[in-house]
C-alpha positions as a Markdown table, in Angstrom:
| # | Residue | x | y | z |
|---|---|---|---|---|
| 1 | Unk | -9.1 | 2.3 | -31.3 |
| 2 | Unk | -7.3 | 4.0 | -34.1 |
| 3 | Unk | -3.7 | 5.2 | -33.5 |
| 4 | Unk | -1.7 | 7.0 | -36.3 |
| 5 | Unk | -3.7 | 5.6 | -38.6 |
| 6 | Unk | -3.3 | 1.6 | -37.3 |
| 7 | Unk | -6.5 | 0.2 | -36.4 |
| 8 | Unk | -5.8 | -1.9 | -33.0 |
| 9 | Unk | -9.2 | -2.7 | -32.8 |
| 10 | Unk | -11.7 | -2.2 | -29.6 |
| 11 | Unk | -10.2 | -4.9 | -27.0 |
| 12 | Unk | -6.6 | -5.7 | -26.2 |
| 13 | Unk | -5.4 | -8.4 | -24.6 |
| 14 | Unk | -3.9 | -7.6 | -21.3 |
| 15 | Unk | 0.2 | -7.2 | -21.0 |
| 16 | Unk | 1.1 | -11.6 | -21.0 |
| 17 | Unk | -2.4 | -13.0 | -21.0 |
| 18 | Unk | -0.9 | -14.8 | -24.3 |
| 19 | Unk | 2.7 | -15.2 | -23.5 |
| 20 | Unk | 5.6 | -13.6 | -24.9 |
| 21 | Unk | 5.2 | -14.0 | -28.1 |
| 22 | Unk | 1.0 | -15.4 | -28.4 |
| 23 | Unk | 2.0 | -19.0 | -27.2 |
| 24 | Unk | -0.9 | -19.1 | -24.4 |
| 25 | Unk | -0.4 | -20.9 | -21.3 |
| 26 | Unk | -1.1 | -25.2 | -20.6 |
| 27 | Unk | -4.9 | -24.5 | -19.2 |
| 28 | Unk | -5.7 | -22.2 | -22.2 |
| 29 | Unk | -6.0 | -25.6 | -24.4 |
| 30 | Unk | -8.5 | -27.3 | -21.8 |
| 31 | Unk | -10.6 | -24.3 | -21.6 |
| 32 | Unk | -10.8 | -23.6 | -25.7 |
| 33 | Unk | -13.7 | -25.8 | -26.1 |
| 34 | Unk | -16.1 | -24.4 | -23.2 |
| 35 | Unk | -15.3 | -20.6 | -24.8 |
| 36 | Unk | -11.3 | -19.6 | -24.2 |
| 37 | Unk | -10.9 | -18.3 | -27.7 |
| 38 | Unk | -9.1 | -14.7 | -28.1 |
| 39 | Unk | -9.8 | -14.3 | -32.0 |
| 40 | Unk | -11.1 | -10.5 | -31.9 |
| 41 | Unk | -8.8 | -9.2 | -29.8 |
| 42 | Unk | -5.2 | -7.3 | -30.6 |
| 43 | Unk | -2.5 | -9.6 | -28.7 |
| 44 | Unk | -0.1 | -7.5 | -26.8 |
| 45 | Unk | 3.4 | -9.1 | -25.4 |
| 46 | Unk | 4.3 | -10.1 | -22.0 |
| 47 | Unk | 6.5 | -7.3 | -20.5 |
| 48 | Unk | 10.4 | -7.2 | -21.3 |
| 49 | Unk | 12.8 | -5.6 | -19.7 |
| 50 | Unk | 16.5 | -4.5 | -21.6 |
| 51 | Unk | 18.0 | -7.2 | -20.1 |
| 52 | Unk | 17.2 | -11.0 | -18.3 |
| 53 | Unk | 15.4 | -10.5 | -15.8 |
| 54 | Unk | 14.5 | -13.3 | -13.7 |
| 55 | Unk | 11.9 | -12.2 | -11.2 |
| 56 | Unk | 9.9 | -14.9 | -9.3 |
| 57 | Unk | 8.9 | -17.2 | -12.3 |
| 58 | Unk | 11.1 | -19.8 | -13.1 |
| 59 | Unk | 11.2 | -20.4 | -17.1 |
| 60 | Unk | 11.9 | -23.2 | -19.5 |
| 61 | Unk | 14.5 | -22.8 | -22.7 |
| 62 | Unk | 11.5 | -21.5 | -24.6 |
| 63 | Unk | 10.5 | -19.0 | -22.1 |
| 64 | Unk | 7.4 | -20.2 | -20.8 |
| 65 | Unk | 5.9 | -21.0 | -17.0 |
| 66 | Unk | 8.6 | -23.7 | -16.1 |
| 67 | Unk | 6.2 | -24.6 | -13.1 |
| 68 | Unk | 2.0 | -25.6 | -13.6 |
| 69 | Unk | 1.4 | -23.4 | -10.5 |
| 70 | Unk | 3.8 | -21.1 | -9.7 |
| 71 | Unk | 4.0 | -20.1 | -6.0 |
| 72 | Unk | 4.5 | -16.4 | -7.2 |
| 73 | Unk | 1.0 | -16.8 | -8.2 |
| 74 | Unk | -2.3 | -17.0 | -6.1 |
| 75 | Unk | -6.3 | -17.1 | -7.1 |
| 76 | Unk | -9.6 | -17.4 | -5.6 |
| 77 | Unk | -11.6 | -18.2 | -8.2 |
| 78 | Unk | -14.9 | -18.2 | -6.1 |
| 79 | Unk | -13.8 | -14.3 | -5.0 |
| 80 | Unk | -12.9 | -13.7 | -9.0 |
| 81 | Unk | -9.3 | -12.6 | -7.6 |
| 82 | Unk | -5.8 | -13.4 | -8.2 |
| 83 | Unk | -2.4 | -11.8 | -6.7 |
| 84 | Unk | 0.8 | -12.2 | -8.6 |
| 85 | Unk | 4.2 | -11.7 | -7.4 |
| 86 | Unk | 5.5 | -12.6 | -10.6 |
| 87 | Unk | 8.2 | -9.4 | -10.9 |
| 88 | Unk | 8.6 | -9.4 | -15.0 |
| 89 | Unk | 10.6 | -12.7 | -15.8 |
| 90 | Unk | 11.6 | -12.7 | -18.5 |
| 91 | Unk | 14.8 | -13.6 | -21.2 |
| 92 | Unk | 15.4 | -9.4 | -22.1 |
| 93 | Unk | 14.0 | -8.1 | -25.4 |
| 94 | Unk | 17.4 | -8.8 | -27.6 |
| 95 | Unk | 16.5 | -12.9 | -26.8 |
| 96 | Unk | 12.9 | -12.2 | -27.8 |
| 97 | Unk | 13.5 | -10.1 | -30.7 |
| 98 | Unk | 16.2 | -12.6 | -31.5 |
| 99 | Unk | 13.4 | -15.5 | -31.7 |
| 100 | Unk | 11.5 | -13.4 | -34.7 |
| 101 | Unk | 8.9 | -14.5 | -33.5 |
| 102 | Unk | 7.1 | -10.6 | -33.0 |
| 103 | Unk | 8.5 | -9.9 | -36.6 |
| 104 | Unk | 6.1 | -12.3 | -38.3 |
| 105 | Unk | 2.6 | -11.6 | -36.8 |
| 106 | Unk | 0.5 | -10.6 | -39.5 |
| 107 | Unk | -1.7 | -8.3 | -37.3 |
| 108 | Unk | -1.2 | -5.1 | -35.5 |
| 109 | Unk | -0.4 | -5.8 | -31.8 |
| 110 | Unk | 2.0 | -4.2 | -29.2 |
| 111 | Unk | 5.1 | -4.5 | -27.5 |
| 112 | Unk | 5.3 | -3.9 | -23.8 |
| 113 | Unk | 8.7 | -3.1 | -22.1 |
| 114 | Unk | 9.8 | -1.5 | -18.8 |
| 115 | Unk | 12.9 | 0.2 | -17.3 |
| 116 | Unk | 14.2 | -1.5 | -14.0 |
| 117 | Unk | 17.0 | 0.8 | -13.6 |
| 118 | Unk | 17.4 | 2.2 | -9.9 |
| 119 | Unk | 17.7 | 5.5 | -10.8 |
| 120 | Unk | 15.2 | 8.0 | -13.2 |
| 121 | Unk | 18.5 | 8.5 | -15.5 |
| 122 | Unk | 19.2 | 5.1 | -15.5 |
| 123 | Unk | 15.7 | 3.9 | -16.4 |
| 124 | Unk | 15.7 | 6.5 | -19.1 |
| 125 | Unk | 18.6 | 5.1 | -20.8 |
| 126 | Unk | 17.4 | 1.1 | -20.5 |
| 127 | Unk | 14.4 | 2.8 | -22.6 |
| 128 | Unk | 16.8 | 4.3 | -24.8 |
| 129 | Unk | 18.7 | 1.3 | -25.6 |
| 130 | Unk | 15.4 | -1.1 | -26.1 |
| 131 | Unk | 14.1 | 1.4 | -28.5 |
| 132 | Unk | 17.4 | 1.1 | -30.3 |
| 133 | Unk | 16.8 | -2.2 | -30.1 |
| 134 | Unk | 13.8 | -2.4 | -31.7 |
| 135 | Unk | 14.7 | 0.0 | -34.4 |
| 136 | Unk | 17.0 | -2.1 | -35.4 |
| 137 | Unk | 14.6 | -4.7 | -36.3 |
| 138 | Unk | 11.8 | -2.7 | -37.5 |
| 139 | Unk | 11.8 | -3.1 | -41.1 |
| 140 | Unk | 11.6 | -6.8 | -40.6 |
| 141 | Unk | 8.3 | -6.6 | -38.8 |
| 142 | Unk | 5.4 | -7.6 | -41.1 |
| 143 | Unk | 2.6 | -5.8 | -39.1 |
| 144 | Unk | 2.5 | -2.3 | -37.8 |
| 145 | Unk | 2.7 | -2.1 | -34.3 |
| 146 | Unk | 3.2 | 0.0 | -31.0 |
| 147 | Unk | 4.6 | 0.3 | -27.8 |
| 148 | Unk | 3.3 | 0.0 | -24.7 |
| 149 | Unk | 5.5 | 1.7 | -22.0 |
| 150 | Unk | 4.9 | -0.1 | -18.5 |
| 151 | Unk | 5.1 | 2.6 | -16.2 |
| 152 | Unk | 3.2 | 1.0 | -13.3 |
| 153 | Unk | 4.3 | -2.9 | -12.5 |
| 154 | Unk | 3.9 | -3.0 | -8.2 |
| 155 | Unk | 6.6 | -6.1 | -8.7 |
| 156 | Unk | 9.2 | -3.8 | -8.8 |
| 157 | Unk | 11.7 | -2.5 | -6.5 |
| 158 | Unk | 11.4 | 1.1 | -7.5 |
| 159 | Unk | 8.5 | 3.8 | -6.3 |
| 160 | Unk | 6.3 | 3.6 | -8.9 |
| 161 | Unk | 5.0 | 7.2 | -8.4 |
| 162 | Unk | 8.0 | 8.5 | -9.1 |
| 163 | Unk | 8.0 | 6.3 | -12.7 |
| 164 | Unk | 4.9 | 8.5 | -13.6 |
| 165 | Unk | 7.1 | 11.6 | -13.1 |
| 166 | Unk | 9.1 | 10.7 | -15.6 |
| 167 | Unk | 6.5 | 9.9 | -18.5 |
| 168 | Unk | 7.7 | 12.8 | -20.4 |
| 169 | Unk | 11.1 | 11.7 | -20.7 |
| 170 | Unk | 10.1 | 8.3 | -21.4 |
| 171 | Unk | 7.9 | 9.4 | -24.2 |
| 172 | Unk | 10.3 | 11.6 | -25.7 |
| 173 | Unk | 13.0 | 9.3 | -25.7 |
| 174 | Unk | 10.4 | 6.4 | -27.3 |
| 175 | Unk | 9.2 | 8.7 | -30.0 |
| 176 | Unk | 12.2 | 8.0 | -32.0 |
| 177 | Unk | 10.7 | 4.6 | -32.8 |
| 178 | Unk | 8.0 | 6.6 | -34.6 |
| 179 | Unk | 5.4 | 4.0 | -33.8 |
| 180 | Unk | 2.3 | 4.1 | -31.9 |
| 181 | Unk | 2.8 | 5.5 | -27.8 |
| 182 | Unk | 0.9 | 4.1 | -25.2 |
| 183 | Unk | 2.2 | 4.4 | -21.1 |
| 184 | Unk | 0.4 | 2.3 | -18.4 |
| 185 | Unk | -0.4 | 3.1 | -15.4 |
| 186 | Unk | -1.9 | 1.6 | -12.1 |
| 187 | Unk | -4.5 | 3.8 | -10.6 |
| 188 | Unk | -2.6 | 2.9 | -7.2 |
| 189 | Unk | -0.3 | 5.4 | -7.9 |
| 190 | Unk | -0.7 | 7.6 | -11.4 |
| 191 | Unk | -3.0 | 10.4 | -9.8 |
| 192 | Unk | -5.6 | 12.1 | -12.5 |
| 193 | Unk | -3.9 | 15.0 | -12.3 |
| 194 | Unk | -0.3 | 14.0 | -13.4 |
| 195 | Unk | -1.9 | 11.6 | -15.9 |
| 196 | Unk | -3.9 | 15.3 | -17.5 |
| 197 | Unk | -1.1 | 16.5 | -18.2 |
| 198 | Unk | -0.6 | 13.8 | -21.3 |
| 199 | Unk | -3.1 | 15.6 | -23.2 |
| 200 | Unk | -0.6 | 17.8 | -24.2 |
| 201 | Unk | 2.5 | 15.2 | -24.9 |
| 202 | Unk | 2.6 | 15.1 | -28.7 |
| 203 | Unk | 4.2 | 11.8 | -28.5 |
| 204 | Unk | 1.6 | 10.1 | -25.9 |
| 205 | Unk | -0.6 | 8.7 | -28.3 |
| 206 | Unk | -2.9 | 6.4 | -25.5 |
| 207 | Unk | -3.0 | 5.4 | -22.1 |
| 208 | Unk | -3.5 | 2.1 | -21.0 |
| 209 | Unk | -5.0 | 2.0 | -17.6 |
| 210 | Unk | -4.9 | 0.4 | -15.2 |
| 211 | Unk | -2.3 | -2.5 | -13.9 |
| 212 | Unk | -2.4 | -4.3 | -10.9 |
| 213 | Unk | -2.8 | -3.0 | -8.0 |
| 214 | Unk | -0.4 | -3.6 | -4.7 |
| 215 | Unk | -1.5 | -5.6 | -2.0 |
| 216 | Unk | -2.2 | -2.6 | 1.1 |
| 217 | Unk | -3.1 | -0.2 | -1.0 |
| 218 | Unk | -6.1 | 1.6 | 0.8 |
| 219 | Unk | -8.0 | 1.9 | -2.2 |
| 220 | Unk | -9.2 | -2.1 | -1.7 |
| 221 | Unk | -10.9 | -3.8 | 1.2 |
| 222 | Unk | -8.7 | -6.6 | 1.7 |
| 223 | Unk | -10.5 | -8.4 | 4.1 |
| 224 | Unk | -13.5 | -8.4 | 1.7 |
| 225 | Unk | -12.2 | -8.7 | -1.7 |
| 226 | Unk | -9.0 | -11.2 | -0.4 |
| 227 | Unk | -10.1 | -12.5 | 2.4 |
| 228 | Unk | -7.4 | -11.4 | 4.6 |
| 229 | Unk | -5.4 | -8.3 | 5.2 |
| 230 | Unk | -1.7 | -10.1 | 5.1 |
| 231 | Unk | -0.5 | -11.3 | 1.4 |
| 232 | Unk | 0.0 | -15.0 | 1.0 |
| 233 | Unk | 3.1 | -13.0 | -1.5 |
| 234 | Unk | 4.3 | -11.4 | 1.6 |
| 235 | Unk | 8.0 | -12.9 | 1.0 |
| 236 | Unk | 8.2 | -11.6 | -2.8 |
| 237 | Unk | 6.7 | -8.0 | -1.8 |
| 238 | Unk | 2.9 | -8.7 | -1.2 |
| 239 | Unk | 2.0 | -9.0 | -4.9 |
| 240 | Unk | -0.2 | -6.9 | -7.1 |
| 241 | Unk | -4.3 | -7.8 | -7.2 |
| 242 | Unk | -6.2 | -8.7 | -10.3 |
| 243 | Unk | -9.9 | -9.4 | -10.6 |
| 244 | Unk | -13.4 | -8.4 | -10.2 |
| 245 | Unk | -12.7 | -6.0 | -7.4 |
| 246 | Unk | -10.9 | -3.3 | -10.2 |
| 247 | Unk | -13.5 | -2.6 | -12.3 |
| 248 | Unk | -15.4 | -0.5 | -10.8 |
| 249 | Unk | -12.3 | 1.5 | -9.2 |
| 250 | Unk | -10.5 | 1.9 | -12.7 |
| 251 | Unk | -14.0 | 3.3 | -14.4 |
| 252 | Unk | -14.2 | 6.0 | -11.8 |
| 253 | Unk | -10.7 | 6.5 | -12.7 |
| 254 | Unk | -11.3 | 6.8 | -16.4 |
| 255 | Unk | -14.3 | 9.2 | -15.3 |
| 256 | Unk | -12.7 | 11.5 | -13.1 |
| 257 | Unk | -10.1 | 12.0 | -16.3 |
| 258 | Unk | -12.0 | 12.2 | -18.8 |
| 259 | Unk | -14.1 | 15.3 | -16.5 |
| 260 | Unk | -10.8 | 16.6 | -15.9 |
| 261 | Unk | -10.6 | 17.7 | -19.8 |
| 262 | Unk | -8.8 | 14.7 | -20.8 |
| 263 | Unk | -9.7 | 13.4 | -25.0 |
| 264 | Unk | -6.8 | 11.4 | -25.8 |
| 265 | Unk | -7.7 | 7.9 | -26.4 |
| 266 | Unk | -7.9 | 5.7 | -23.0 |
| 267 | Unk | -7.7 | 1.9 | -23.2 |
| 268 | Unk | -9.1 | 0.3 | -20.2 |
| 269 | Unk | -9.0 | -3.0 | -18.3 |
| 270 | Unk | -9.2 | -4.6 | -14.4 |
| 271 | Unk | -12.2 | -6.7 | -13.5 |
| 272 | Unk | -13.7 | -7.7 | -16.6 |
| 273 | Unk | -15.1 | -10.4 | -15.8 |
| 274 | Unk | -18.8 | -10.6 | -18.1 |
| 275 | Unk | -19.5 | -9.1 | -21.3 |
| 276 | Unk | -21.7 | -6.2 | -19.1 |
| 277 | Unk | -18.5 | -4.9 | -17.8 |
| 278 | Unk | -17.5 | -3.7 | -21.2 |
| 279 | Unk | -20.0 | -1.6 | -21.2 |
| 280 | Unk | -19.4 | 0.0 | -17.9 |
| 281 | Unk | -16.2 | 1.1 | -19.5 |
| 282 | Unk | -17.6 | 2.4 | -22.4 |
| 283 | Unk | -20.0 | 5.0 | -20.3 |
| 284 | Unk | -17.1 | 5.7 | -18.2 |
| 285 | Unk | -15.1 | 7.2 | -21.0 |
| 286 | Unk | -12.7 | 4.1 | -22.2 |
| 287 | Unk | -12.0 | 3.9 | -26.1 |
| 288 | Unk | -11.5 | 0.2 | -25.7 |
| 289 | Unk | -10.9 | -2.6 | -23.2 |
| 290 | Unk | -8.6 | -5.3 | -22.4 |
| 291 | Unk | -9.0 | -8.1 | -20.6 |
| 292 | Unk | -6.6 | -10.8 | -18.2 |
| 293 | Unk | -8.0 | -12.3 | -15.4 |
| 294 | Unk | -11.2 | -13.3 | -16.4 |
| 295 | Unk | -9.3 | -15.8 | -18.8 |
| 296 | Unk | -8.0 | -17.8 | -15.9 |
| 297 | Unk | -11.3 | -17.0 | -13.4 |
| 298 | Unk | -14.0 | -17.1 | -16.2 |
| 299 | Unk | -12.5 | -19.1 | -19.5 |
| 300 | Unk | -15.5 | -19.0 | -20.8 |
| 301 | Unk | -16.2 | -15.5 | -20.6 |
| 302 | Unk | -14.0 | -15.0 | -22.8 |
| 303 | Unk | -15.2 | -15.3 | -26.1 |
| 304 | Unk | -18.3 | -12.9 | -25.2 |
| 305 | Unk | -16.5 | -10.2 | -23.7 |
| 306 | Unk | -14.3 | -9.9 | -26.9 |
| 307 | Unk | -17.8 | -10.0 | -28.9 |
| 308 | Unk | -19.4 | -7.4 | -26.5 |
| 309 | Unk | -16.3 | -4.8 | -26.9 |
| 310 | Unk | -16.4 | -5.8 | -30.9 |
| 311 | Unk | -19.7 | -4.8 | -31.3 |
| 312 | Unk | -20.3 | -1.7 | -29.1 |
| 313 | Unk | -20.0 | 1.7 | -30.7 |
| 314 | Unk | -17.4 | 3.2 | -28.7 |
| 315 | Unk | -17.3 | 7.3 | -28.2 |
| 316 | Unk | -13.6 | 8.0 | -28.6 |
């Protein structure tokens, strides 16, 4: 997937499967030699928000997982879920761009920040002021990269619906960065037809698509795919699902856009779990992949996924 000329390659990594900053996470290090390896794939940042925000993950000094198993956090492995309440902790993007950390990759990658504002102005102007932020630093950033625009997190306090109304301001406002442009959405609540409307946005470069999806929403048989219809997360706002049961959902999604006149370039992710599901995305229209859950519920998946999506021929 080409944007502006940067080559970002045809798999992401999801928003945080690698950290902050592409540290990884304690069990990545006992999986590595069974096939936990992300070489191949662009890394993109765990989200960050203007300022500290400290959600439902406690965090050390150096900003990762303070606990093994965080109780924000729940999987079924032999289901291929997981639900995570884990409401974007994080330090703020002045302590992370502060570390340097993002300024000396070598490799194009992205950056992905949200607004938590409680108001559309307000979340506007957060956006504002972390784009000024990174501005700042941009000349001290060895790689090219771009920004990926979280417009969809369920762990939030705010109607999401009403953050995809305001993709045109978001984008407008971002563009001064002049980098690469990509907003996410969940297909819980960006409808196809809003999310047309990007085709003619000359600053939305991408769409990633899609985020987690919020425990209730009808489009999931809970009882199936969870095993019950309450959320173990109940007390942090139910939680947003990950896993197997989203990738067939999110292709139809991609499908249904893409029939709806839509050419811009969509990167996809939810449920890959096996190196076929990349290429269910690629017939449903994605122009690359990223992947999340599969590297806690199949590690050593991994690997093969990234060298399916690296060797496909992908249409757009």
């Amino acid at each position: 997937m080409k944007l502006r000329g940067i080559e970002f390659g045809n798999i992401l990594g999801a928003s945080g499967v690698q950290g902050f900053f592409g540290e990884g996470y304690w069990f990545h290090s006992l999986f590595k030699p069974f096939g936990l390896d992300f070489s191949g794939m662009t890394f993109v940042s765990k989200t960050a928000t203007r300022w500290p925000h400290k959600g439902n993950m406690p965090l050390t000094e150096d900003y990762k997982p303070r606990e093994f198993f965080p109780g924000c956090v729940r999987v079924k492995p032999w289901r291929g879920a997981i639900l995570n309440a884990v409401g974007l902790s994080n330090p703020g993007l002045e302590a992370m761009l502060a570390t340097g950390f993002w300024q000396e990759r070598t490799e194009p990658f992205f950056i992905s920040v949200m607004s938590l504002a409680d108001t559309p102005e307000g979340r506007v102007e957060e956006l504002r002021q972390m784009v000024d932020l990174i501005g700042e630093q941009k000349d001290r950033f060895s790689a090219p990269f771009g920004l990926q625009i979280n417009l969809s997190c369920p762990n939030t306090k705010h109607d999401p619906r009403q953050l995809v109304g305001e993709s045109e301001k978001a984008l407008a406002v971002a563009s001064k960065i002049c980098v690469p442009l990509m907003p996410k959405y969940s297909i819980a609540s960006a409808s196809v037809a809003a999310i047309r409307e990007l085709e003619y946005n000359p600053f939305c470069d991408a769409i990633c698509v899609s985020n987690t999806v919020p425990f209730g929403s009808p489009c999931i048989d809970w009882q199936k795919v969870w095993g019950s219809k309450k959320s173990p997360l109940e007390k942090y706002g139910g939680g947003g699902l990950s896993g197997s049961a989203l990738c067939l959902l999110v292709c139809d999604w991609i499908a249904y856009l893409r029939d709806a006149g839509f050419t811009k370039p969509i990167n996809g992710g939810g449920g890959i779990m096996h190196p076929d599901d990349v290429f269910v995305y690629l017939e449903a229209g994605a122009s690359s992949v990223f992947i999340g859950s599969v590297a806690s519920l199949r590690p050593w998946r991994v690997k093969a996924v990234i060298n399916q999506a690296n060797v496909l021929k992908w249409k757009r």
